[in-house]
N, C-alpha and C positions, 0 to 999 in steps of 0.2 A: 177572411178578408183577402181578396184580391191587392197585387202587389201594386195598380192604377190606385185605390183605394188610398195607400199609404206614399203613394210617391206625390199627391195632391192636399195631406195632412201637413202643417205648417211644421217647424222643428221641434216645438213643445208637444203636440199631440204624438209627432214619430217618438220620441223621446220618452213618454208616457206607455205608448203602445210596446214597446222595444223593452222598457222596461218591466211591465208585466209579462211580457213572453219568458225570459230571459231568470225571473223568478219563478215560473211556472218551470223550466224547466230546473233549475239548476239551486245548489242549497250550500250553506254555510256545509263543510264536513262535519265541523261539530254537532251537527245535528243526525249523522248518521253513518259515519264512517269511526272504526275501531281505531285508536289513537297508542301505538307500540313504543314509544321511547326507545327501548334497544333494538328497533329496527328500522328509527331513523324519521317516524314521528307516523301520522296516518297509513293507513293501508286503507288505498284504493280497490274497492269491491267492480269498482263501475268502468272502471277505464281510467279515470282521472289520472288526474287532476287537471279541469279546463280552466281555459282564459277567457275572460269575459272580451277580449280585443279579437280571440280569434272566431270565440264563436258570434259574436255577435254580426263580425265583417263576412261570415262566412253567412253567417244566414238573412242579413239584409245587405251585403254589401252593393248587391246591383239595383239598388232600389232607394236607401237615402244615404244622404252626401255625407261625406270620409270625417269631416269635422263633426258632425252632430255626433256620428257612432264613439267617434274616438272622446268625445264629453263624456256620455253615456257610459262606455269602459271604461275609463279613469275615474268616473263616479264609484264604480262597483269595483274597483278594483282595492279602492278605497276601506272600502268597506269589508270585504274578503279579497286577498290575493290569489290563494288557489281554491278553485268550486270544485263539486261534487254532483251529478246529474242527482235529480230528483229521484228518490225510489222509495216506495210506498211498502214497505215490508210486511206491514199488515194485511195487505191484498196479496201478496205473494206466499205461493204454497208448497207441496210437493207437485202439486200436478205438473211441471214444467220436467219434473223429472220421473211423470209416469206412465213411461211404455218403451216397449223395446225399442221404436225408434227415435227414445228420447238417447239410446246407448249407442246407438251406431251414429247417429247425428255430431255426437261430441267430437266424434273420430273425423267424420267430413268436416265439422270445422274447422279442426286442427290442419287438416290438410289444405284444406283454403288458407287457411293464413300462412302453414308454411309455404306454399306456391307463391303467394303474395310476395313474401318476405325473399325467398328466391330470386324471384322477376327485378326486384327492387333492386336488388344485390346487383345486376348486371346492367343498371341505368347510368350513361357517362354525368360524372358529377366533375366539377371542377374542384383542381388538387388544394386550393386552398381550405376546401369547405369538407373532404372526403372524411377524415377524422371524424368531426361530429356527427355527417350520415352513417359511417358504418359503426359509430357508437347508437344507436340509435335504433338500427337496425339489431345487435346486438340485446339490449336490451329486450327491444319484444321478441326477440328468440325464449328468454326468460317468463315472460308476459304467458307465450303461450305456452310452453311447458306449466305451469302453474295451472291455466286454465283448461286445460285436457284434466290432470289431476284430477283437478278439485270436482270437477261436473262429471266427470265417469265414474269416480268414488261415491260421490251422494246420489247421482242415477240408481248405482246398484244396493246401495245402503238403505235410501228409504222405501224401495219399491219392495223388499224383503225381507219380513220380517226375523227369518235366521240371520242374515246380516244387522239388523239392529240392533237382535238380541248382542249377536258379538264384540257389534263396537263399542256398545255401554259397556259391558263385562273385563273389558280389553281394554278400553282406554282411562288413562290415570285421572283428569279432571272428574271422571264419576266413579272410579273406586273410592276415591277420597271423599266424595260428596256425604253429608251425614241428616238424614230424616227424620223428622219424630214421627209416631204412630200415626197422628192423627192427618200427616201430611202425604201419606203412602195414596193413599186414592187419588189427591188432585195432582201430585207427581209422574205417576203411572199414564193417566189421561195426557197430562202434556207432555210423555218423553219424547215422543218422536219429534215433536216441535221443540224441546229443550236441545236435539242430539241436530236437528239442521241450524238452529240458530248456531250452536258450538260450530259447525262443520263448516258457516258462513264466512263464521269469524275468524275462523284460523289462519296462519301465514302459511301458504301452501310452496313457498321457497324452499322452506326446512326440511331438506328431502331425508333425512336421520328417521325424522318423525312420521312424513308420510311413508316412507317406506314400510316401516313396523305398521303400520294403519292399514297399509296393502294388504303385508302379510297376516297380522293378525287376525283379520276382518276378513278378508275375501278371498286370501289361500292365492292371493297373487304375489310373484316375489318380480324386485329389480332385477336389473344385468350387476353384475358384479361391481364391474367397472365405473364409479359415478363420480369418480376425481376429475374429469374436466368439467364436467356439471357443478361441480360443490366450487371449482372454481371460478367460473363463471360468474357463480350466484355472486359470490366477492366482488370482483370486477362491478356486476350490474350497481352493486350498492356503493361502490363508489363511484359512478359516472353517473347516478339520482342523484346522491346527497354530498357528494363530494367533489360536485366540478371535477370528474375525472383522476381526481387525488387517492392512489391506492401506495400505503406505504411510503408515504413520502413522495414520491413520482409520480408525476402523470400520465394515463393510458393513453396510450395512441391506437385504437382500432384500426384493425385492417381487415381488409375484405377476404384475404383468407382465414384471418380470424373467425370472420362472420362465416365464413363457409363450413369450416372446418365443427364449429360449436351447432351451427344445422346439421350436420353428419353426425354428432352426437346426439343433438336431440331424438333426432329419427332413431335414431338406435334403440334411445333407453325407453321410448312413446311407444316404436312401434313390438318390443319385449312386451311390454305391458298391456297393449289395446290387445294382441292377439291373446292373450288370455280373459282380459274383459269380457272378450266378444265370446265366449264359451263359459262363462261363469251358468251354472246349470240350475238358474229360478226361472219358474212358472213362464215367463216371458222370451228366455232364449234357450236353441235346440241346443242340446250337448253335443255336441261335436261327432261324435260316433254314428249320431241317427240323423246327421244334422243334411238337407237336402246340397246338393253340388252348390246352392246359389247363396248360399246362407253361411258358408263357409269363405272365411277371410285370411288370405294369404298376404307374407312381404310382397311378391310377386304383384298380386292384385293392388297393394297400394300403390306402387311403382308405377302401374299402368295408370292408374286414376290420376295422382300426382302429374305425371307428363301429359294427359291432358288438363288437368285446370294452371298447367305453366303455360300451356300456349294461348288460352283464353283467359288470363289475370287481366291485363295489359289491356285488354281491349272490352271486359264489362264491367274493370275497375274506372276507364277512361283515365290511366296512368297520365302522367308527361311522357312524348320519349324519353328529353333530358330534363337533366333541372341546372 
């Protein structure tokens, strides 16, 4: 439908229309996001949690009038406060993590978002407001530490089967697990779907747990040092769930804060990617034999980093200010 189409539909039909988009895309969490109590109620797989005000204004804003949208999102807001994109988990499979440049991809993501989150860091904010931006900021520093984890871990896990054998054998949810005879077959058939659904659902903040997951599984170890990280993860969980409330006090973010906790991310991401990217299955060259271009250095990050800091800005179409 052309946007003429819905700007000539009277306030009932936009409101109808708006409304089935808006369920096509977007779902009660209940219906598919993992619900943790000790860590503060859902765990957003997808990005979440959206506003039916923002997305709604964002996606027909220029097209029908401020009052219908805002009925519309107070209808649905009604009804669920915080949504969940739509995601169809039975259509989804390993393929998404099967080939070598499903492993070096993970890495350019990360680096996109940290250049992102960089760029962002140096945009003039007004002092009244700078607190909530650089909390903000702050958190998806956390975001994406989680999400490097999670998707170069299950990359190399399902694409291998000596990594899968390892991480059932290794990890405690399936030592404990208990079979009868007769369920050994149809168990066997589903592990590797039993062992990504586990890997989906995990909280990949718990850096205690993925650590041991690193090493046990894939012979990759952390940096030593993960005490500003394990702090952080704190901080993030109280400026989510806690209006900024940590220990009785309220965090005040600052921009060196934000800086300083990127300088650790990149630390302990880029320890870790350089051994990912030589994990020696079928699909990547061991390091030894591995050709000059195939071979990834801090160095080499460094250079790619300062270019996508200079081109964020402009094929993100940033604000200068806000």
């Amino acid at each position: 439908m052309l946007k003429e189409d819905l700007v000539e539909m009277d306030a009932a039909q936009q409101v109808k229309f708006m409304r089935r988009w808006f369920l096509d895309n977007f779902e009660d969490p209940a219906n598919s996001m993992p619900y943790i109590s000790s860590e503060g109620g859902y765990i957003w797989l997808d990005g979440g949690p959206y506003d039916a005000h923002e997305e709604l204004h964002a996606k027909f804003g220029d097209c029908v009038a401020e009052g219908v949208i805002e009925s519309l999102a107070n209808e649905l807001s009604d009804e669920v406060l915080d949504w969940a994109a739509q995601v169809d988990w039975a259509d989804e499979s390993s393929d998404r993590y099967s080939d070598y440049d499903g492993i070096t991809q993970h890495f350019d993501e990360y680096d996109r978002a940290m250049a992102t989150n960089r760029e962002m860091l140096n945009l003039e904010v007004p002092e009244a407001n700078r607190h909530a931006f650089y909390g903000m900021l702050f958190v998806n520093l956390i975001t994406i530490i989680e999400t490097y984890l999670s998707d170069a871990f299950i990359s190399s896990v399902v694409n291998d089967e000596r990594f899968m054998r390892r991480f059932i054998a290794t990890t405690p949810e399936f030592k404990k697990r208990k079979i009868t005879l007769s369920e050994v077959y149809d168990s066997v058939d589903k592990m590797s779907e039993t062992a990504l659904k586990y890997l989906e659902d995990f909280v990949w903040h718990r850096l205690a747990a993925v650590r041991n997951m690193y090493s046990e599984t894939l012979d990759v170890t952390f940096p030593d040092q993960l005490g500003p990280i394990h702090r952080a993860i704190r901080v993030r969980h109280a400026l989510v769930h806690r209006n900024g409330k940590f220990k009785g006090q309220s965090v005040k973010i600052t921009k060196k804060e934000v800086n300083e906790l990127a300088d650790d991310v990149d630390g302990v991401i880029g320890a870790v990617a350089d051994q990912v990217m030589l994990l020696d299955n079928e699909n990547i060259f061991p390091y030894d034999n591995a050709p000059s271009d195939q071979k990834r250095t801090g160095q080499d990050r460094n250079n790619r980093r300062q270019g996508l800091c200079r081109s964020s800005l402009e094929s993100l179409r940033l604000p200068e200010s806000i």
